[in-house]
TIVO-2410 file (N, C-alpha, C; in nm, 3 decimals):
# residues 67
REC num residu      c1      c2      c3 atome chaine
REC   1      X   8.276  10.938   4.940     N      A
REC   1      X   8.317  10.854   5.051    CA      A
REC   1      X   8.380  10.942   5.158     C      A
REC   2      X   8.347  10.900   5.300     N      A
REC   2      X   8.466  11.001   5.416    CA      A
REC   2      X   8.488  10.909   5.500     C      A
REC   3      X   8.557  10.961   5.564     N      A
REC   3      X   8.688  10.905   5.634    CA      A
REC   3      X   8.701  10.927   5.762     C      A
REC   4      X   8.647  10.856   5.857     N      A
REC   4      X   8.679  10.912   6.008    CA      A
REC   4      X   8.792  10.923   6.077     C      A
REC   5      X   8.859  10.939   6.178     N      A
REC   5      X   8.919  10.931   6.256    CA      A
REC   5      X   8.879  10.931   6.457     C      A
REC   6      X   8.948  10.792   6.504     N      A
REC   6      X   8.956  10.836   6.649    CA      A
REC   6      X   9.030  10.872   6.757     C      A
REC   7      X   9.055  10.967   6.773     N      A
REC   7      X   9.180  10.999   6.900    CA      A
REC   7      X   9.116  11.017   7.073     C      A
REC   8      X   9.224  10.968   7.100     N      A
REC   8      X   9.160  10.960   7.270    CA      A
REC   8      X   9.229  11.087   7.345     C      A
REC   9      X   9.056  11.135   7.424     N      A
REC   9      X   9.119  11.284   7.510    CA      A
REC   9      X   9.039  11.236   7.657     C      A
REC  10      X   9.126  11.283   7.746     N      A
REC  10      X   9.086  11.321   7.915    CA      A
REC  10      X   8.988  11.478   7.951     C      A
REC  11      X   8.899  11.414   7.996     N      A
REC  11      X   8.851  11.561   8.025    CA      A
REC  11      X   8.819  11.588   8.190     C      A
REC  12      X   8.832  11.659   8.243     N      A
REC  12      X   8.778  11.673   8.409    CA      A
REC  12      X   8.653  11.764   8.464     C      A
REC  13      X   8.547  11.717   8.534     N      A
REC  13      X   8.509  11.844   8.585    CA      A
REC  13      X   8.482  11.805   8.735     C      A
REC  14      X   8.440  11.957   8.858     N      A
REC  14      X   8.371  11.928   8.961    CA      A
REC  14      X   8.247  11.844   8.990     C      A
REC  15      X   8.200  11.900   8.901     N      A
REC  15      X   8.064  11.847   8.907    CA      A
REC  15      X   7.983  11.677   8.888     C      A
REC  16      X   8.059  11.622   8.779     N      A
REC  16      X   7.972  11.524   8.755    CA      A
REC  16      X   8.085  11.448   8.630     C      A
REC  17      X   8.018  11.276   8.623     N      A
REC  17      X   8.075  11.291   8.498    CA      A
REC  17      X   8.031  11.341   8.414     C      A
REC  18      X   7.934  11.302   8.418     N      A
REC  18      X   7.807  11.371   8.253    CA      A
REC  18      X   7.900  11.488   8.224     C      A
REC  19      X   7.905  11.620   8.327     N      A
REC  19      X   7.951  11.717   8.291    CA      A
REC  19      X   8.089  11.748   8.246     C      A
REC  20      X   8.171  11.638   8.267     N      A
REC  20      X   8.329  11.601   8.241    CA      A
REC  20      X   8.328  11.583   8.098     C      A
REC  21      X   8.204  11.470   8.001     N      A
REC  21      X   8.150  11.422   7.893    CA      A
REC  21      X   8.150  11.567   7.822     C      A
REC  22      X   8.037  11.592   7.898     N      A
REC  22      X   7.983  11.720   7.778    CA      A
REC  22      X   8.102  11.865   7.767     C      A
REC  23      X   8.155  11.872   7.880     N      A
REC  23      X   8.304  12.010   7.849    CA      A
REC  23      X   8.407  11.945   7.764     C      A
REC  24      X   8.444  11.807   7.767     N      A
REC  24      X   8.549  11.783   7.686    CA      A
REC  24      X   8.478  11.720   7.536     C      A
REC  25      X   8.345  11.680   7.531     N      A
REC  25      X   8.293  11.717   7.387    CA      A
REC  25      X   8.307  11.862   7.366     C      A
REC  26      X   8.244  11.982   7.393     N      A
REC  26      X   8.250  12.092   7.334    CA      A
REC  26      X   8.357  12.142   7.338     C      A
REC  27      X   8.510  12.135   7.425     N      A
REC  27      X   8.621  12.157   7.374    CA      A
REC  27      X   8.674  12.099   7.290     C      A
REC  28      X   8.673  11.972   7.271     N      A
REC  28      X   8.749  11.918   7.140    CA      A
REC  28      X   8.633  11.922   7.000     C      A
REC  29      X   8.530  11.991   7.020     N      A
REC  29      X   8.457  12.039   6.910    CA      A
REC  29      X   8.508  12.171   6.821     C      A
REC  30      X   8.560  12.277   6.908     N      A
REC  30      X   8.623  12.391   6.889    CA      A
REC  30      X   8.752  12.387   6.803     C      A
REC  31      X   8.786  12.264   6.851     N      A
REC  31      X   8.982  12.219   6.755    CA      A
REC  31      X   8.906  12.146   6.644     C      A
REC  32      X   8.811  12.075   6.623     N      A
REC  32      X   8.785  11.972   6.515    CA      A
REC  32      X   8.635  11.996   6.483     C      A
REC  33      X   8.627  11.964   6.352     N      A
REC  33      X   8.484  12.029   6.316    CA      A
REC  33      X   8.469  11.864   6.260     C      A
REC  34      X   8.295  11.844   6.255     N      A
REC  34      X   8.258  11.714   6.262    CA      A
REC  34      X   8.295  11.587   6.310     C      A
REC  35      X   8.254  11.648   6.430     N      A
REC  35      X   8.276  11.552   6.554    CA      A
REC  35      X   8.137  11.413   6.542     C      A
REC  36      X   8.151  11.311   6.527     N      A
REC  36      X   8.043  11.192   6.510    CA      A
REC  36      X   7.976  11.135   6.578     C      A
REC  37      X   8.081  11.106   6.769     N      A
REC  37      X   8.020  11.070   6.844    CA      A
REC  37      X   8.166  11.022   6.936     C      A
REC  38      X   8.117  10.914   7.078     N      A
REC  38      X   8.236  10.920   7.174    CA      A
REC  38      X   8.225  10.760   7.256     C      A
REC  39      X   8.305  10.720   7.261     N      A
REC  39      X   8.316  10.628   7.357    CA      A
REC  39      X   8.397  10.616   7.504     C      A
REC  40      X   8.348  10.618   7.565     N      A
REC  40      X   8.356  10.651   7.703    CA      A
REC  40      X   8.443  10.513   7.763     C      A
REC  41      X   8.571  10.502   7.769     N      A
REC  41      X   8.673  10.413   7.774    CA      A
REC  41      X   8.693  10.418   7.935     C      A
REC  42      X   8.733  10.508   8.043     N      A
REC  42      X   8.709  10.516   8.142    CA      A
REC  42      X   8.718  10.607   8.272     C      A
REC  43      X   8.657  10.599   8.338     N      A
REC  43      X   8.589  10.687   8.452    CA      A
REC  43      X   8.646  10.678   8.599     C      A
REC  44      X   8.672  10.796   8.605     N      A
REC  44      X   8.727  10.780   8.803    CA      A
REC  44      X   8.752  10.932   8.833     C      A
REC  45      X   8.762  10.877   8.979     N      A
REC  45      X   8.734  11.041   9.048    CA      A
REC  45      X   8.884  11.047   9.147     C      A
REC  46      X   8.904  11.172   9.130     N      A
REC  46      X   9.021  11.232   9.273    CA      A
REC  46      X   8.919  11.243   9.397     C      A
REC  47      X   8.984  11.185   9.518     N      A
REC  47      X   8.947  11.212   9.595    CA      A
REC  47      X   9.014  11.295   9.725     C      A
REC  48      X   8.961  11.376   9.779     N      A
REC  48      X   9.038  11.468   9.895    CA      A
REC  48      X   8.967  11.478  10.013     C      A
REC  49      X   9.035  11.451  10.124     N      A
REC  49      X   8.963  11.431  10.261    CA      A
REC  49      X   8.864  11.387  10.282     C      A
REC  50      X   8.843  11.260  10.195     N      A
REC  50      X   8.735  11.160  10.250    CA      A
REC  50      X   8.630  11.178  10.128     C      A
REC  51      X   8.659  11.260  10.047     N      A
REC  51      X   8.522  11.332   9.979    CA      A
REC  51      X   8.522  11.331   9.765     C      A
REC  52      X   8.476  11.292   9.688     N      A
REC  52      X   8.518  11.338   9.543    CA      A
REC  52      X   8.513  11.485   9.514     C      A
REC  53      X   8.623  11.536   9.473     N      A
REC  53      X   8.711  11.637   9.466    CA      A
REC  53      X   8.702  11.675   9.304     C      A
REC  54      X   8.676  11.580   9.184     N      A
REC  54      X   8.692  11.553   9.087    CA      A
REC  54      X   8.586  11.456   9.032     C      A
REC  55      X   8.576  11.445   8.895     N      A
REC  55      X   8.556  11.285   8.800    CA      A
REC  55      X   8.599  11.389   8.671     C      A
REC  56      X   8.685  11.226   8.624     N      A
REC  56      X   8.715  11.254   8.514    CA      A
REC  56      X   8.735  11.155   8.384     C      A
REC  57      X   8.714  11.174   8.320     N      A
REC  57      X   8.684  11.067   8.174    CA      A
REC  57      X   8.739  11.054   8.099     C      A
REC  58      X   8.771  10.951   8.011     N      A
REC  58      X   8.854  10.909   7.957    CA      A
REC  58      X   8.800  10.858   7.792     C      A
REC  59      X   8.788  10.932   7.673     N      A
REC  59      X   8.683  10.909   7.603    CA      A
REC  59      X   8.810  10.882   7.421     C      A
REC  60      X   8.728  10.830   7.357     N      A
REC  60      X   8.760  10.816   7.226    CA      A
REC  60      X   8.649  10.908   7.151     C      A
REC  61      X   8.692  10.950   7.074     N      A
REC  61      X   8.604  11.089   7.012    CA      A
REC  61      X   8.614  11.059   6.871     C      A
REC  62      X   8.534  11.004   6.789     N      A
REC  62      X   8.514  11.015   6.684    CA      A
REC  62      X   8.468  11.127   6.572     C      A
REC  63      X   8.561  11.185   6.498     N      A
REC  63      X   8.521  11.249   6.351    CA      A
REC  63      X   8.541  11.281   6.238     C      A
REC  64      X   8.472  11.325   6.153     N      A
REC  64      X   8.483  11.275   6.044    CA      A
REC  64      X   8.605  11.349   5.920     C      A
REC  65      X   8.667  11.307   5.842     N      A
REC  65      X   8.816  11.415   5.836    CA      A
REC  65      X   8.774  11.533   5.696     C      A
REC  66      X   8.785  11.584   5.651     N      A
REC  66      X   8.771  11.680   5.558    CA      A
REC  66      X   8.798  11.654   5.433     C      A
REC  67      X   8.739  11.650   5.320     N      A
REC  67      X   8.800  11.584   5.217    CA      A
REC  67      X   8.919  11.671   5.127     C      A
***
């Protein structure tokens, strides 16, 4: 039998969300091994002089714990 766990992390990038998604999956992959999957709780951008500056995400990260 195993045992998951979910903790919620912020991640940011320039670029995109997608790309906000995928840097703060592969960083919180590096601290935690068997990572399961993510739910994407919520989304918004900084904005500066009229323009998005930012997006950044707001995710629940599911995985699985070690026996």
């Amino acid at each position: 039998m195993s045992v998951a766990k979910t903790t919620e992390i912020t991640s940011s990038s320039k670029k995109s969300f997608e790309d906000a998604i995928s840097s703060g999956i592969k960083r919180f992959s590096k601290t935690m091994d068997k990572v399961e999957g993510a739910w994407i709780k919520e989304q918004k951008v900084v904005v500066s002089k009229g323009e998005v500056s930012e997006y950044r995400v707001t995710m629940k990260v599911t995985f699985v714990l070690k026996d």
